[in-house]
RORO-636704 format. One record per residue (C-alpha): residue number from 1; x, y, z; residue in three letters. Coordinates in nm, 2 decimals. Layout:
+-----+--------+--------+--------+------+
:  nr :     px :     py :     pz : rest :
+-----+--------+--------+--------+------+
: NUM :      X :      Y :      Z :  ALA :
...
+-----+--------+--------+--------+------+
# end
This chain:
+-----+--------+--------+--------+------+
:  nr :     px :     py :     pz : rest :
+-----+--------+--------+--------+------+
:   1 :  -1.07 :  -3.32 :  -5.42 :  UNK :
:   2 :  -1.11 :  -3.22 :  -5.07 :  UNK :
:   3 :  -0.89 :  -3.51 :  -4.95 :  UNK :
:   4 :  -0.62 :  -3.36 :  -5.20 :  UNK :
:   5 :  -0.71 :  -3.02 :  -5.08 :  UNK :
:   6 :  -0.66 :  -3.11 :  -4.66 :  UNK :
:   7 :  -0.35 :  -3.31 :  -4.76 :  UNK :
:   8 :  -0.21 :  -3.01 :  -4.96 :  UNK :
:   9 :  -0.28 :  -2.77 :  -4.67 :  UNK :
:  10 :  -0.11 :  -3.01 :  -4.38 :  UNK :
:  11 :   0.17 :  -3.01 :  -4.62 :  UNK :
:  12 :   0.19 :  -2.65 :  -4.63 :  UNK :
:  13 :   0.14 :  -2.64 :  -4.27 :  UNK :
:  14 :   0.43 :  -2.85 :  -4.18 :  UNK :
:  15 :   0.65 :  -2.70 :  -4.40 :  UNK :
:  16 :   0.57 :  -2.39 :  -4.21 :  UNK :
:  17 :   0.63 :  -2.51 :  -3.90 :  UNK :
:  18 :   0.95 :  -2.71 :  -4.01 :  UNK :
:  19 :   1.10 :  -2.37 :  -4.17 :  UNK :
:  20 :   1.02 :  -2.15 :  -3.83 :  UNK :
:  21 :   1.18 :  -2.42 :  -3.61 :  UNK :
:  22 :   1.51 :  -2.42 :  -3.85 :  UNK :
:  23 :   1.55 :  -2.07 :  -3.79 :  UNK :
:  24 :   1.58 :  -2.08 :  -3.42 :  UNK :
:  25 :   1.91 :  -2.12 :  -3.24 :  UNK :
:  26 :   2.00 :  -2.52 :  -3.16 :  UNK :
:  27 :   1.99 :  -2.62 :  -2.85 :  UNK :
:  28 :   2.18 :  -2.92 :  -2.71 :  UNK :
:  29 :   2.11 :  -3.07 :  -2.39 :  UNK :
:  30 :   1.81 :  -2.83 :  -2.29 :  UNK :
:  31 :   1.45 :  -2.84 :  -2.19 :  UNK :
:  32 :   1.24 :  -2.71 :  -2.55 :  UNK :
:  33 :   1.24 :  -2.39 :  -2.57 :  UNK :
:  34 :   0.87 :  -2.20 :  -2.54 :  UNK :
:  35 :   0.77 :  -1.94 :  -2.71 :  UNK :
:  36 :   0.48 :  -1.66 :  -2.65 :  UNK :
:  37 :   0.19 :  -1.74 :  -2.86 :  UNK :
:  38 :  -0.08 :  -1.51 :  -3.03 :  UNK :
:  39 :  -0.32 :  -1.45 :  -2.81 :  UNK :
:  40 :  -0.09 :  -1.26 :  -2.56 :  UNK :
:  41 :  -0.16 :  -0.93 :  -2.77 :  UNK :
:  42 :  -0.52 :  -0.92 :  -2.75 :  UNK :
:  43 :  -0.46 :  -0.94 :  -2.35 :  UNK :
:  44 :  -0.26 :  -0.64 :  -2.40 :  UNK :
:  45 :  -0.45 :  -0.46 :  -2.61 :  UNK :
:  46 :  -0.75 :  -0.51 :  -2.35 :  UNK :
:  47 :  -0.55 :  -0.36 :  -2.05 :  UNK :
:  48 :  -0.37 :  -0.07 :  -2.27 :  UNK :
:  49 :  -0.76 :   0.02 :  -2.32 :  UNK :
:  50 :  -0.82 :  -0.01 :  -1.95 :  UNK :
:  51 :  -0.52 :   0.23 :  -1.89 :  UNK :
:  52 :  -0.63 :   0.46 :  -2.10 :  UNK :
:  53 :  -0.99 :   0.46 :  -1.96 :  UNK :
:  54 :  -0.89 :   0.47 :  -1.61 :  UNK :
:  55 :  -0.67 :   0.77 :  -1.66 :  UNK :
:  56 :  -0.91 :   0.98 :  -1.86 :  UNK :
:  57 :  -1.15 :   0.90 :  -1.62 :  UNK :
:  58 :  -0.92 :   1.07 :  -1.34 :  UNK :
:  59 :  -0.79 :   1.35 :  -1.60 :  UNK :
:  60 :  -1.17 :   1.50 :  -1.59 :  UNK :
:  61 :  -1.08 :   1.59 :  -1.19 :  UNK :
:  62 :  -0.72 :   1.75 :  -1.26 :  UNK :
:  63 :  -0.65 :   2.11 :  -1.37 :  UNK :
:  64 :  -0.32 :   2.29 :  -1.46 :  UNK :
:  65 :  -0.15 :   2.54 :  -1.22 :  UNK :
:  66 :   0.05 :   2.83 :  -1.32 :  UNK :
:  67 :   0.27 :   3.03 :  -1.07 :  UNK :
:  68 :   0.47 :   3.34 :  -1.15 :  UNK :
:  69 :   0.80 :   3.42 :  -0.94 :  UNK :
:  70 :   0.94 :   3.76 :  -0.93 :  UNK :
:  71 :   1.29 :   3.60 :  -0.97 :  UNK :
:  72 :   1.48 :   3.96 :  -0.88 :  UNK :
:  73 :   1.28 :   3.95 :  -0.53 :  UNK :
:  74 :   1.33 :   3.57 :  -0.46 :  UNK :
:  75 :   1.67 :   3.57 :  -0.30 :  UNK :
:  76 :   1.59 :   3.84 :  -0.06 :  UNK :
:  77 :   1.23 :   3.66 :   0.08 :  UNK :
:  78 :   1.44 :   3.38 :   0.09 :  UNK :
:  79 :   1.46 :   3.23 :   0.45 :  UNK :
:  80 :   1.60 :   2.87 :   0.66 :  UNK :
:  81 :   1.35 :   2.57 :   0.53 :  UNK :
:  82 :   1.20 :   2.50 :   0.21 :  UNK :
:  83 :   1.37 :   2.70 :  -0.06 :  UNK :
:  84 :   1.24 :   2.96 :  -0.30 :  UNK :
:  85 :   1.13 :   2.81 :  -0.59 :  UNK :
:  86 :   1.49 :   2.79 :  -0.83 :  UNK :
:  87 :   1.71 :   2.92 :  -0.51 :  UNK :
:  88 :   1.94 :   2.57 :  -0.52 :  UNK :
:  89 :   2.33 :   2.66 :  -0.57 :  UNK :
:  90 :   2.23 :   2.75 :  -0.94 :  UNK :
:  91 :   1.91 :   2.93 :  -0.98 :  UNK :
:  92 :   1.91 :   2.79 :  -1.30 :  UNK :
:  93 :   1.94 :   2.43 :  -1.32 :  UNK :
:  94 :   1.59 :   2.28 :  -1.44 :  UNK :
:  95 :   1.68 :   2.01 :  -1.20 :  UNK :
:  96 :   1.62 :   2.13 :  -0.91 :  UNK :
:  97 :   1.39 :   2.44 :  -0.97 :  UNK :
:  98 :   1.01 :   2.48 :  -0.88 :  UNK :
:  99 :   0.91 :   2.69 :  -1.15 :  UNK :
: 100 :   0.91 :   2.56 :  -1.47 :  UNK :
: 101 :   0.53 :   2.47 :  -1.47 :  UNK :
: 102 :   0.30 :   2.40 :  -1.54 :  UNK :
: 103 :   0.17 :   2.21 :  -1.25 :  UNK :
: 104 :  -0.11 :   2.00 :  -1.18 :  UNK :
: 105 :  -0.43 :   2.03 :  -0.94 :  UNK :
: 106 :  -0.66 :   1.80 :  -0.84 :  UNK :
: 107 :  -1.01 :   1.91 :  -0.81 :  UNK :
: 108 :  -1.21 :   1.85 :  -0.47 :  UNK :
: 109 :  -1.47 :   2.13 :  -0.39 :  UNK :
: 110 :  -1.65 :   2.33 :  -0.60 :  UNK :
: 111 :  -1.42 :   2.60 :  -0.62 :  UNK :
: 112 :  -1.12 :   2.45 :  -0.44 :  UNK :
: 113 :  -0.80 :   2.29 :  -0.60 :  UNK :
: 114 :  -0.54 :   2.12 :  -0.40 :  UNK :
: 115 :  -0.19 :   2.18 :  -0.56 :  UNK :
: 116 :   0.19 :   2.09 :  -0.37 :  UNK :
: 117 :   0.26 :   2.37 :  -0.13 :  UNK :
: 118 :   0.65 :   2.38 :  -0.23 :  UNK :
: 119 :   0.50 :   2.54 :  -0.53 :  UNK :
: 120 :   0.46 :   2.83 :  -0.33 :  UNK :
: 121 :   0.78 :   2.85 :  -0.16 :  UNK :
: 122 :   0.85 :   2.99 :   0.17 :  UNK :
: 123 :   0.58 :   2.97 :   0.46 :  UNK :
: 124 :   0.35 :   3.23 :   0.45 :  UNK :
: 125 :   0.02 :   3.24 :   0.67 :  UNK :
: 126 :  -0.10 :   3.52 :   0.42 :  UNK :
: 127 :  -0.07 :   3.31 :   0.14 :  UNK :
: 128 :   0.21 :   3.19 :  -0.12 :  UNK :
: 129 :   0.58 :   3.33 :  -0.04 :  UNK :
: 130 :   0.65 :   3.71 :  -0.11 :  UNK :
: 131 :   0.84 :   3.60 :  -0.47 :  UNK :
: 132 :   0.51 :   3.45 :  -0.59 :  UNK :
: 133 :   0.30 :   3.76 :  -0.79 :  UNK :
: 134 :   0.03 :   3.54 :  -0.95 :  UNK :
: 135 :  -0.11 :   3.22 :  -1.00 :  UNK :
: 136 :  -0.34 :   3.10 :  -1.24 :  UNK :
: 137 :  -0.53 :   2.77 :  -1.29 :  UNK :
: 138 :  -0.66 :   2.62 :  -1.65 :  UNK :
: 139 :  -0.95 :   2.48 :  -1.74 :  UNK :
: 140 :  -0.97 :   2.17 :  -1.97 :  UNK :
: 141 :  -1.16 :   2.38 :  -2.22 :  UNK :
: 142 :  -0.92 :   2.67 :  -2.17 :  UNK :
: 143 :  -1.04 :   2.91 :  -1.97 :  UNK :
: 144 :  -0.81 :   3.09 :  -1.74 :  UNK :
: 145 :  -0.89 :   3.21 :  -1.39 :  UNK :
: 146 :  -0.68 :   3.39 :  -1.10 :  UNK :
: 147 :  -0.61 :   3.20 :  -0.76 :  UNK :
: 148 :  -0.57 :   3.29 :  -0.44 :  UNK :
: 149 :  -0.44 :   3.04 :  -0.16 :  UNK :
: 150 :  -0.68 :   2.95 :   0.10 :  UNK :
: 151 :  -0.47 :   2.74 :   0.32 :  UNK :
: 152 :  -0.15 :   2.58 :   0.37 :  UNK :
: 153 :  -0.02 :   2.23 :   0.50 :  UNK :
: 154 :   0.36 :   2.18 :   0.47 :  UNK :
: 155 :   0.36 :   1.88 :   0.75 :  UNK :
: 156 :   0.23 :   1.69 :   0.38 :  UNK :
: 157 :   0.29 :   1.93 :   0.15 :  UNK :
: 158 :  -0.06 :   2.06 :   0.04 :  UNK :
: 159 :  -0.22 :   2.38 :  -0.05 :  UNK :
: 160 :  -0.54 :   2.51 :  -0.14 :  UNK :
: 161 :  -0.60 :   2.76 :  -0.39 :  UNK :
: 162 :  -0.99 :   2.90 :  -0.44 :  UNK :
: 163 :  -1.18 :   3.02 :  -0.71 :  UNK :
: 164 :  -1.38 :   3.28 :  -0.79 :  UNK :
: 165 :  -1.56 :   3.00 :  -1.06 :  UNK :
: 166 :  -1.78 :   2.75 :  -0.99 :  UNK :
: 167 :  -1.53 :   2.47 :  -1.23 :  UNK :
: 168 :  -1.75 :   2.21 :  -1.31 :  UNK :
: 169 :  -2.02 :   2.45 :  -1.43 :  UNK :
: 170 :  -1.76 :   2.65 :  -1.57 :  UNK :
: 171 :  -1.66 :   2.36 :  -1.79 :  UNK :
: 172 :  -1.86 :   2.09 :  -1.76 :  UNK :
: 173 :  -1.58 :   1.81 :  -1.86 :  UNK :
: 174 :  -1.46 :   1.86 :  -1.56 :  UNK :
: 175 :  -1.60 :   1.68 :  -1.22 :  UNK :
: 176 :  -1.50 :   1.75 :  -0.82 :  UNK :
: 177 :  -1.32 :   1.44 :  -0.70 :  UNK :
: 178 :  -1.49 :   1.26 :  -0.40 :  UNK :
: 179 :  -1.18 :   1.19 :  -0.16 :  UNK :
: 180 :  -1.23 :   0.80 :  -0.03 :  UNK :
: 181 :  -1.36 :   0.75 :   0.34 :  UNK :
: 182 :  -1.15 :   0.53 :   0.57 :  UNK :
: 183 :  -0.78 :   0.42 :   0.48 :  UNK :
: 184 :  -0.69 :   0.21 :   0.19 :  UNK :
: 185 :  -0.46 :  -0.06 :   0.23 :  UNK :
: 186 :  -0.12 :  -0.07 :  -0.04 :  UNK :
: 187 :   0.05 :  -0.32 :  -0.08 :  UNK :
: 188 :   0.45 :  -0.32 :  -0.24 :  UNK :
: 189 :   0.48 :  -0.38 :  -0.60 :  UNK :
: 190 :   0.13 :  -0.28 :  -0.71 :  UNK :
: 191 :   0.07 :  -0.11 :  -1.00 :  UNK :
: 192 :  -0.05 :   0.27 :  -1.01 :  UNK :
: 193 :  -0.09 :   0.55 :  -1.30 :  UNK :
: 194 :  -0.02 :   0.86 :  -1.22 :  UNK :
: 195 :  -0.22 :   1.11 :  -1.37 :  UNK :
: 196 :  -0.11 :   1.50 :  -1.47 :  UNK :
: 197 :  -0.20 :   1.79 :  -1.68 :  UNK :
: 198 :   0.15 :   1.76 :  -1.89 :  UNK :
: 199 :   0.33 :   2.08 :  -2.02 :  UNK :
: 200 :   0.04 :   2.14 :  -2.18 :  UNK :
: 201 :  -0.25 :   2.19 :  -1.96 :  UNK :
: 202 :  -0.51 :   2.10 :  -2.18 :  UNK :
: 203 :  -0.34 :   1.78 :  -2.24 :  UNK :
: 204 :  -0.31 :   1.50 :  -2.01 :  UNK :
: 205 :   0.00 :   1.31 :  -1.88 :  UNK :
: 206 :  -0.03 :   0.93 :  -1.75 :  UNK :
: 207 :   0.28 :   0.77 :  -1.60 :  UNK :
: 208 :   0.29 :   0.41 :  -1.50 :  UNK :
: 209 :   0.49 :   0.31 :  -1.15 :  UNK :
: 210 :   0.48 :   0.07 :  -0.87 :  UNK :
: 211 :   0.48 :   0.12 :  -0.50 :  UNK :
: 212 :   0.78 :   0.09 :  -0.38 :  UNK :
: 213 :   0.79 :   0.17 :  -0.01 :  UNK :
: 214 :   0.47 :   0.18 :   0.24 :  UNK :
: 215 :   0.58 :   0.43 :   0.51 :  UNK :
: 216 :   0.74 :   0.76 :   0.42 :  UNK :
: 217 :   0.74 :   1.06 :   0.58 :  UNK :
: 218 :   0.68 :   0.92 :   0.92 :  UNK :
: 219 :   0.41 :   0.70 :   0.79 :  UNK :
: 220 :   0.22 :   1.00 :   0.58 :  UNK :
: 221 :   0.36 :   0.91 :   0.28 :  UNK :
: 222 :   0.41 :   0.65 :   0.01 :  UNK :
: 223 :   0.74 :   0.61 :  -0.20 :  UNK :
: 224 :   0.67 :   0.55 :  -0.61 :  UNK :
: 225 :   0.87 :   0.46 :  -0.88 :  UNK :
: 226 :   0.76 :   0.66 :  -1.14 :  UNK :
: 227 :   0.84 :   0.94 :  -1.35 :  UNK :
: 228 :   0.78 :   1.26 :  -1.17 :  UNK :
: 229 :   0.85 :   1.59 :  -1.25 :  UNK :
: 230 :   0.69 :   1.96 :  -1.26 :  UNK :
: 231 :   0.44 :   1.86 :  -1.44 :  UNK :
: 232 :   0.31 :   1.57 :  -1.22 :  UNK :
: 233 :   0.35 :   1.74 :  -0.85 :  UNK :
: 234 :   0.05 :   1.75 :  -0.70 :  UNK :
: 235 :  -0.14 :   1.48 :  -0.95 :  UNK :
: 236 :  -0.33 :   1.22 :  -0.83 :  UNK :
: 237 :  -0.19 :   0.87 :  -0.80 :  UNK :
: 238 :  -0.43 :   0.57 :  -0.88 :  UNK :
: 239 :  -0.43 :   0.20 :  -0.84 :  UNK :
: 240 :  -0.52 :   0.01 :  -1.14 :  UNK :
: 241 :  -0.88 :  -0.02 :  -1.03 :  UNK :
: 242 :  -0.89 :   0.37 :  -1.05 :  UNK :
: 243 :  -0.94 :   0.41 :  -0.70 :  UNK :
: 244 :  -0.77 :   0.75 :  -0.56 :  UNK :
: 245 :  -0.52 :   0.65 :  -0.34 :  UNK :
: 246 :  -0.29 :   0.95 :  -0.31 :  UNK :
: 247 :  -0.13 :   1.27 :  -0.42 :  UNK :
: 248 :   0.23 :   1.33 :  -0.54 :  UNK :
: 249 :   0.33 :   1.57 :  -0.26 :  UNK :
: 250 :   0.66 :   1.57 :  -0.08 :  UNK :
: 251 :   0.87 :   1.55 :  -0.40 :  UNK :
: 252 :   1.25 :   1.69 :  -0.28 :  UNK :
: 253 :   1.38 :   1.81 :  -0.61 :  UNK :
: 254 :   1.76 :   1.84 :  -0.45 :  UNK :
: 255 :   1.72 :   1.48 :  -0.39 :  UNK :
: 256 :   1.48 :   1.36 :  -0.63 :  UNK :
: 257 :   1.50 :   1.59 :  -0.92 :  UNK :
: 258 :   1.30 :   1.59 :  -1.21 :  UNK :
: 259 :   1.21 :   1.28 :  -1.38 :  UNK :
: 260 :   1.43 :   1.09 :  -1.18 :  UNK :
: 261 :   1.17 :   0.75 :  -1.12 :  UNK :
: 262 :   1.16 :   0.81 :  -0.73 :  UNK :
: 263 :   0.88 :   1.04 :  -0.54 :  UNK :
: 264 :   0.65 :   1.05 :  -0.25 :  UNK :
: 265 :   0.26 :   1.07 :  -0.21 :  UNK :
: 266 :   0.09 :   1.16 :   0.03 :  UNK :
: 267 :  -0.18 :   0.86 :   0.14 :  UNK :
: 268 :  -0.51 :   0.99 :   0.05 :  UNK :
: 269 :  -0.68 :   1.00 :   0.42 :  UNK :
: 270 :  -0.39 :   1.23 :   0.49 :  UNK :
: 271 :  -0.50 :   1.43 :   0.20 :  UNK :
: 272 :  -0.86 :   1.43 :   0.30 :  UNK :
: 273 :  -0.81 :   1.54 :   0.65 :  UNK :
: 274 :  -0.55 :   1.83 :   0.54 :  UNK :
: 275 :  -0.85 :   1.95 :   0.31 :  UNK :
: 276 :  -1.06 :   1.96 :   0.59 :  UNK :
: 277 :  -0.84 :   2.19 :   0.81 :  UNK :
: 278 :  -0.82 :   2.44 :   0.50 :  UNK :
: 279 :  -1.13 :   2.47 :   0.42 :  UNK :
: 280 :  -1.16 :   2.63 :   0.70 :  UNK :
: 281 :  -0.88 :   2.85 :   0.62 :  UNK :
: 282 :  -0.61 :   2.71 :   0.80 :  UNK :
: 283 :  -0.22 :   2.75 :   0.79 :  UNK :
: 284 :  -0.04 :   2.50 :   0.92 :  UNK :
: 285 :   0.36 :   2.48 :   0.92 :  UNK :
: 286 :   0.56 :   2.24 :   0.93 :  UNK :
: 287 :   0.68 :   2.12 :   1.28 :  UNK :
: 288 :   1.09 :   2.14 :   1.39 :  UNK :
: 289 :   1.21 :   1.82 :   1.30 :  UNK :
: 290 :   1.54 :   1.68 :   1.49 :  UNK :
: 291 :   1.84 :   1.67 :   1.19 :  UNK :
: 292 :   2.15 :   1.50 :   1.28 :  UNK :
: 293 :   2.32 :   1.60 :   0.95 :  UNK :
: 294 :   2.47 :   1.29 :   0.78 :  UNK :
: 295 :   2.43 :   1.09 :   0.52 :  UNK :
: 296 :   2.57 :   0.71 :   0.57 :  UNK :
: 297 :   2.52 :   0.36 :   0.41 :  UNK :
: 298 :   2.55 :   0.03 :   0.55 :  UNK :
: 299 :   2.91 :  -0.11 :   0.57 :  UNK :
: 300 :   2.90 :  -0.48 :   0.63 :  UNK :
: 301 :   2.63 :  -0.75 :   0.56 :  UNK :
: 302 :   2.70 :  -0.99 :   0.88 :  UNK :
: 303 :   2.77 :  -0.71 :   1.16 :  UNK :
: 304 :   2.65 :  -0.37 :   1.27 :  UNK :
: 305 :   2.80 :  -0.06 :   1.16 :  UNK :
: 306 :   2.68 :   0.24 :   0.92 :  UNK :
: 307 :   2.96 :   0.42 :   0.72 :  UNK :
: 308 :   2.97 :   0.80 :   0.72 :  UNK :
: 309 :   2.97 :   0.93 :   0.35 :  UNK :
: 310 :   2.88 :   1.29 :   0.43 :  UNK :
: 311 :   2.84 :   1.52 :   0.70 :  UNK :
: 312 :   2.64 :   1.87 :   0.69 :  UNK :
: 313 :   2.83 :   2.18 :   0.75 :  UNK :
: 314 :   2.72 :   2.34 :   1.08 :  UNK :
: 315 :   2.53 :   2.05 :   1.19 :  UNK :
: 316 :   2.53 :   1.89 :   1.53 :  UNK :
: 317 :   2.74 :   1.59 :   1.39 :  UNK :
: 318 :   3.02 :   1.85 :   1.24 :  UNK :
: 319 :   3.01 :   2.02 :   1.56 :  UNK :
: 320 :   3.06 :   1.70 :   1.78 :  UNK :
: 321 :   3.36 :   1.63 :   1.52 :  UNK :
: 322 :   3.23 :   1.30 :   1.33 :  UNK :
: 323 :   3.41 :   1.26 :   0.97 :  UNK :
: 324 :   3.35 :   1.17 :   0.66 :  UNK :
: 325 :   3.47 :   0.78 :   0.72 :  UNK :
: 326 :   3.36 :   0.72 :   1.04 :  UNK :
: 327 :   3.14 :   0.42 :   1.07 :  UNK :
: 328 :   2.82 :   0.43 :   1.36 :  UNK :
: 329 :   2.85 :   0.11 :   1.56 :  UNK :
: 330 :   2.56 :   0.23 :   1.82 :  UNK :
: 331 :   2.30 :   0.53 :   1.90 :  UNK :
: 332 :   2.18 :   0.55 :   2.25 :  UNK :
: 333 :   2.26 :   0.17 :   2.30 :  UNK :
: 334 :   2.13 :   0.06 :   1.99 :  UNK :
: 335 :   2.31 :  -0.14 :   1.75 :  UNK :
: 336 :   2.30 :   0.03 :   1.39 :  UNK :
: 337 :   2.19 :  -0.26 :   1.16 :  UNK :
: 338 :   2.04 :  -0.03 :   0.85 :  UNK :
: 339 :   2.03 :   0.33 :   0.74 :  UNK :
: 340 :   1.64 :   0.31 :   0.87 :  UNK :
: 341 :   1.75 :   0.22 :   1.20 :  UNK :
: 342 :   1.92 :   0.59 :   1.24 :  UNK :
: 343 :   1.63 :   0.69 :   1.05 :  UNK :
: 344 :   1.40 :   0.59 :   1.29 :  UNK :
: 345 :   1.59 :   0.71 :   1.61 :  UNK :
: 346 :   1.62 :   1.04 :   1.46 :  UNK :
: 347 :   1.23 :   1.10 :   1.41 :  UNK :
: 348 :   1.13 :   0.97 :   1.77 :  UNK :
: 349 :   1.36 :   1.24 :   1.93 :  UNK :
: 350 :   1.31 :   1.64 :   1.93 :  UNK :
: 351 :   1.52 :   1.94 :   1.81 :  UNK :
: 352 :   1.76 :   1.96 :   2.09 :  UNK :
: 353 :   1.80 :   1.65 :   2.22 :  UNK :
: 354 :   2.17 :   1.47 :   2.29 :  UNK :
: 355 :   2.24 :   1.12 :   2.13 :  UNK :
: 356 :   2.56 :   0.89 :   2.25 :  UNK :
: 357 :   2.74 :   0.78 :   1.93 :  UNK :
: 358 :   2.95 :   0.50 :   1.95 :  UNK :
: 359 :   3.20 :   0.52 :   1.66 :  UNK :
: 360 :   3.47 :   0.32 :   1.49 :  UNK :
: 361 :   3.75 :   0.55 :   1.33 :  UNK :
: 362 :   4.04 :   0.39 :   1.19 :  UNK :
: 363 :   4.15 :   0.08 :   1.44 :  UNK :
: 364 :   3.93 :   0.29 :   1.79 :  UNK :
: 365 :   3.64 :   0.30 :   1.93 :  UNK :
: 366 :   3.53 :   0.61 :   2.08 :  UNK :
: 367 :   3.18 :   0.77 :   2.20 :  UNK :
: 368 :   3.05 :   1.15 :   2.03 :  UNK :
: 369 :   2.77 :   1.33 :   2.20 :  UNK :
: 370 :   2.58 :   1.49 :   1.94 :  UNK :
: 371 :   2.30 :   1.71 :   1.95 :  UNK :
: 372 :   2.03 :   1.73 :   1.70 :  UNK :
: 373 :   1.94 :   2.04 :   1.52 :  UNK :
: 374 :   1.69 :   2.17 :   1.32 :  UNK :
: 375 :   1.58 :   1.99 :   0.99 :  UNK :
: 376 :   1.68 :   2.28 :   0.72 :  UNK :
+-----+--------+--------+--------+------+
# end
């Protein structure tokens, strides 16, 4: 009987097997095909559960941030550099504005949250811009408390907003986040979470990304691709090991916009040593940065030359008369391979200074001084 029995099961077993491989496409002339067994989902399981713990893990340091604009008064505090919250050509594309919150904070004092300083709009050394008339920071367990800003870092886009609450006794689920000694070491490719408070400040928000670019920012910043939006500015950024690695500052919403899969973060040591200067109630603005006002794209794969696709009106390169077609053969000598090659001049000269342009334009060569101006 058991014979019968193990003989009646092979059967089966082949017949299984024989009916699967009938319904897969023939293939003539080809390798066997291979398919993904069982135990793959078990494997994927296990790290879904590792996402999820490492990101509640970092969700007990993070608070939400709400920040009301007096939208009447905005246009007239409104002055040259970063914008009023909502001020773009329309004050009322979600793209691009500041204020649809909530945002997040990450925790890292006992009373001191580190938010984006664009949230606040214009520099101020007295504290958020004059359109800002209160913000307010969430608890996890709901409580609300008034904020006032104790220090400002534009050169990384940080802030500091204080208190009068001790959090973590205040509601105990929540913990102050120990910023890592030293400098940690990316790498392309790898994987990060990064962690918000969501629309819901009581929720959390965990997007998955990749770091896609090492040096932004003049080496302060890391470029991500991940969804980033309100929501997620200022949130901490992870590497799957949980390790704090950063902060999503330095989000341009006129170039990123929201949820576009493309935004910065400040390296973490950056964010540590900005805290630092705060705490002790420091403003610090950001420094004139030279601004040659194009935007251009590489034209050929086996020679130099960067084609002009836009130029800024008033800029030094309107002024010296390069057009929209022009394509940069040389700056200052130097042959213009990439965009980052202009990129790079640009950031080792100052406001003011006088580059030699060598252009083609139609069939002729010809040589524009331009002078840099001020980074809007």
């Amino acid at each position: 009987m058991k014979k019968l029995a193990y003989a009646t099961a092979l059967l089966l077993a082949i017949g299984t097997t024989a009916a699967v491989h009938t319904a897969q496409p023939k293939t003539t002339d080809a390798a066997p095909v291979t398919y993904v067994t069982a135990p793959a989902m078990p494997l994927h399981k296990d790290l879904e559960r590792h996402r999820v713990a490492v990101a509640a893990r970092m969700a007990s340091y993070t608070v939400g941030v709400e920040i009301d604009y007096d939208r009447e008064a905005a246009p007239a505090a409104r002055t040259p550099g970063i914008r009023i919250p909502g001020m773009g050509t329309d004050p009322n594309d979600p793209f691009v504005r500041y204020d649809i919150g909530p945002f997040t904070g990450l925790v890292v004092g006992p009373n001191h949250i580190l938010i984006s300083d664009r949230c606040l709009g214009e520099f101020n050394t007295n504290g958020a811009s004059d359109a800002v008339q209160a913000i307010t920071v969430t608890l996890p367990n709901g409580d609300r408390w008034p904020a006032r800003v104790k220090g400002r870092h534009q050169q990384i886009d940080l802030a500091l907003l204080e208190l009068d609450c001790i959090v973590d006794k205040t509601c105990p689920t929540l913990k102050i986040a120990r910023l890592p000694e030293g400098t940690q070491k990316l790498e392309r490719g790898q994987h990060i979470f990064v962690v918000g408070r969501g629309q819901n400040p009581l929720g959390v928000l965990v997007n998955d990304g990749i770091v896609s670019a090492l040096a932004r920012e003049d080496g302060r910043a890391f470029q991500l691709d991940a969804r980033i939006g309100n929501s997620t500015l200022g949130a901490p950024v992870i590497d799957k090991d949980g390790t704090l690695i950063g902060m999503v500052t330095l989000h341009n919403h006129e170039t990123f916009g929201q949820a576009s899969g493309v935004s910065y973060a400040a390296y973490i040591h950056e964010v540590r040593d900005a805290y630092a200067l705060m705490a002790e109630g420091k403003f610090i603005p950001v420094p004139p940065r030279p601004f040659m006002g194009v935007q251009t794209a590489k034209k050929w794969t086996d020679k130099p030359g960067l084609e002009v696709g836009n130029v800024v009106s008033g800029s030094g390169a309107e002024r010296a008369g390069l057009r929209v077609g022009d394509i940069i053969l040389e700056v200052d000598g130097q042959p213009m391979n990439e965009v980052e090659d202009l990129q790079g001049l640009i950031l080792k000269k100052k406001v003011g200074d006088t580059l030699k342009v060598k252009i083609l334009r139609g069939e002729e060569e010809s040589e524009l001084r331009i002078t840099l101006g001020k980074r809007p």
